[in-house]
N, C-alpha and C positions, 0 to 999 in steps of 0.2 A: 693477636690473630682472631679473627673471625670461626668462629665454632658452625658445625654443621646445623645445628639449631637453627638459630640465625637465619638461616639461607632456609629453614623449612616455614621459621615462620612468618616470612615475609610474603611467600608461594601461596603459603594459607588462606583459603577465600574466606573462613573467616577472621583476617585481620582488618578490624575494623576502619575500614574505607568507601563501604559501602558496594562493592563487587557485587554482591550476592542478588543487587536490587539489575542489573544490566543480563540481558544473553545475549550481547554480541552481535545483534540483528538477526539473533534464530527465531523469535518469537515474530516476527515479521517474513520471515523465511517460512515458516510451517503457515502461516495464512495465505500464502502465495500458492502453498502445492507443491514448493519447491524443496520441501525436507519434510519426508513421511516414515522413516522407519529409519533402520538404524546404518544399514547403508548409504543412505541419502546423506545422513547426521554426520559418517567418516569424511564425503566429501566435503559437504562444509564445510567442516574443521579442519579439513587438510587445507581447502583455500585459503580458509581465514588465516590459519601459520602462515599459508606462503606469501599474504598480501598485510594483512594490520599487523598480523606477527612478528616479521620481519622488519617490517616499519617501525613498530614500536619499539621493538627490543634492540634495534639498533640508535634511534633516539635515545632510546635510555642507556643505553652504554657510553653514549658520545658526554654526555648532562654527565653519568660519570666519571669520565675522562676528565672533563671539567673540572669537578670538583677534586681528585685526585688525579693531578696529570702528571705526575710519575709512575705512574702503571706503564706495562706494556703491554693490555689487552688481555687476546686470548695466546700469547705465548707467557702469562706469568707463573711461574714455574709453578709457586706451588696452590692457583688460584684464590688466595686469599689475600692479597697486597690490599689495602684499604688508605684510607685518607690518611687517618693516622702517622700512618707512615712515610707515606710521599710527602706530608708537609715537615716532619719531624726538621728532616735534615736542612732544610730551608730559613728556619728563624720565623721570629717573629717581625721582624723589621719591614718585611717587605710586605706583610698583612692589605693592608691597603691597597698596592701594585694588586696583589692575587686577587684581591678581589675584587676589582675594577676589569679584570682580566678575564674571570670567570663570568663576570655579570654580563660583558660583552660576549660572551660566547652561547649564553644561555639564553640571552634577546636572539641572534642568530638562529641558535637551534629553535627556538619559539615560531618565528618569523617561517623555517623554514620548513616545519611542520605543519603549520597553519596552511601550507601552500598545496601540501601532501593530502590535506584532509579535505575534498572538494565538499562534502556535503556541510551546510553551516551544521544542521542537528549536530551532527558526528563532532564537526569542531565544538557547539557548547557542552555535549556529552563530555567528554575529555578535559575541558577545563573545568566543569564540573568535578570528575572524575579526580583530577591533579587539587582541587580543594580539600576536597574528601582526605585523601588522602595527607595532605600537607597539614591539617590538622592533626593528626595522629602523629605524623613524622616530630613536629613541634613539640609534642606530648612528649614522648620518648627519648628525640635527642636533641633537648632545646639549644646544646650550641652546635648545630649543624649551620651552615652556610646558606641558609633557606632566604634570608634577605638578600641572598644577590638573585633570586629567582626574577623572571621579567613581570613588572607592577600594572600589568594588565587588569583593569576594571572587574574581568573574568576570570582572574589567574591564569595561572600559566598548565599547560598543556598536561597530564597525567605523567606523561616517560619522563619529562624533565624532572616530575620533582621523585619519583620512582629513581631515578638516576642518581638523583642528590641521598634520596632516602638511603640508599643500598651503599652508596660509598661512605655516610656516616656509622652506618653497622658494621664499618670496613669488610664489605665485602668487595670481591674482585669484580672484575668490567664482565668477565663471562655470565658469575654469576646475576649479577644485573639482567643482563641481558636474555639467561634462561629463567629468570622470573616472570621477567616479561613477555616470551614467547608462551611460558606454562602459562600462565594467567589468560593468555588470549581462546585457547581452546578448550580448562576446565569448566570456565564460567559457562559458556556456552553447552558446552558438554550436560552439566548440572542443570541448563535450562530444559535439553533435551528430555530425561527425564521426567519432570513435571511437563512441559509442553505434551508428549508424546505417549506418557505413559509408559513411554521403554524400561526394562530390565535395568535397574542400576549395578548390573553386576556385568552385563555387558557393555554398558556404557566402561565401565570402567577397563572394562578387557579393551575396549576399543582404542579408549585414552594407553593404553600399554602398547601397543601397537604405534600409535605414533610419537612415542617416547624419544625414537634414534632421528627422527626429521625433526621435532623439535630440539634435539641438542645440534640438532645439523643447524638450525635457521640462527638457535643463538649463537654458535661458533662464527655463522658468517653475518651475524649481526657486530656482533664482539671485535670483527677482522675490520668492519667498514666505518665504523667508531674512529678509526687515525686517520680519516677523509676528512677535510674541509665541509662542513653543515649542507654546502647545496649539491655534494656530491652523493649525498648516502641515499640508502635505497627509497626509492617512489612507487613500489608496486601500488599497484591500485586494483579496484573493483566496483566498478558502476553501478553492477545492482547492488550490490551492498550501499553503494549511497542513496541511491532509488530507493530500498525498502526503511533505509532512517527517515528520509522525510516523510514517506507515506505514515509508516508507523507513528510517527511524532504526532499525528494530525485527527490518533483514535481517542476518541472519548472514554473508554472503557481498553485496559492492558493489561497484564500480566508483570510486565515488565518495565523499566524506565526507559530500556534501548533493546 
């Protein structure tokens, strides 16, 4: 079973993936006008959960699904089912089948994220992102299932391999999935901070505050994970893709995104 550790330091912006260097399109948000204080900072972050948050962290639950499809989400009892285990009882024989199985489902969920993410920046940010990332993953748990990932010139999308990462640390589809909703509004949160000058102690009272909508967004990311790839959520946000490609295009940043 997967230890509570695990699930912290996966959460960790500093595990090295390169997090620390992105704020979520805040650092493009605060040059707009559009985030000044710390008020302003809740609502962004409230949107961003309800729209990439929700997006991602259900991609990444489904990519875990994938890789452990003997789970059953966010009713497993005692949230820590991990790959390990869902493949135990399976054998090795059918190796091959699963993973012919899995690689299709993770082209799918690829494909259908891609569809999800209108701004191209945003798209090379995130495979970017799923790079970063899947180097580490390899480092740590070199016989993860990371070659059935989709063999995209760019690699594959951040939640997929976040998804694959989290079921090899056996952890559960929830957990997955509140990694990835936490991930989507500490980084930013931490951009706030330096961008703004704010209080890092309200910053963080602020992040407490949106603790129960985050476990809300992973719960109903974790629920939406047993849909079909072009069923799962498509929230979006326009100026958030507006202010990636402008931001992409500054000679002088703060930030990578």
């Amino acid at each position: 079973m997967a230890t509570p550790s695990l699930l912290l330091l996966l959460a960790d912006g500093r595990f090295p993936a390169g997090a620390h260097a992105h704020s979520g399109g805040l650092e493009a948000a605060v040059a707009a006008g559009r985030v000044t204080d710390l008020a302003s900072l809740e609502a962004f972050l409230a949107g961003r959960l309800a729209t990439a948050g929700l997006v991602g962290a259900a991609f990444a639950a489904a990519a875990h699904r994938a890789a452990a499809p003997g789970t059953v989400g966010a009713a497993e009892s005692a949230g820590t089912v991990g790959a390990a285990e869902a493949a135990g009882s399976a054998g090795r024989s059918d190796a091959p089948a699963r993973s012919a199985s899995r690689s299709s489902t993770l082209a799918q969920l690829d494909v259908e994220l891609d569809a999800r993410t209108a701004a191209p920046t945003l798209r090379t940010i995130s495979r970017r992102q799923g790079r970063a990332l899947l180097r580490a993953g390899r480092a740590i748990w070199p016989d993860a299932p990371f070659g059935d990932l989709p063999t995209t010139p760019a690699g594959a999308h951040q939640p997929l391999v976040l998804g694959l990462l989290c079921a090899a640390a056996r952890l559960s589809r929830l957990d997955t999935a509140t990694v990835a909703a936490y991930g989507t509004v500490t980084g930013a949160a931490s951009a706030g901070v330096r961008l703004l000058g704010l209080d890092p102690y309200q910053v963080q009272a602020l992040l407490v505050g949106l603790a129960d909508a985050c476990d809300g967004t992973a719960a109903d990311a974790a629920r939406a994970a047993d849909d079909p790839p072009e069923r799962l959520p498509a929230a979006a946000a326009p100026l958030a893709d507006i202010h990636a490609e402008i931001h992409a295009t500054w000679e002088v940043r703060l930030f990578a995104s």
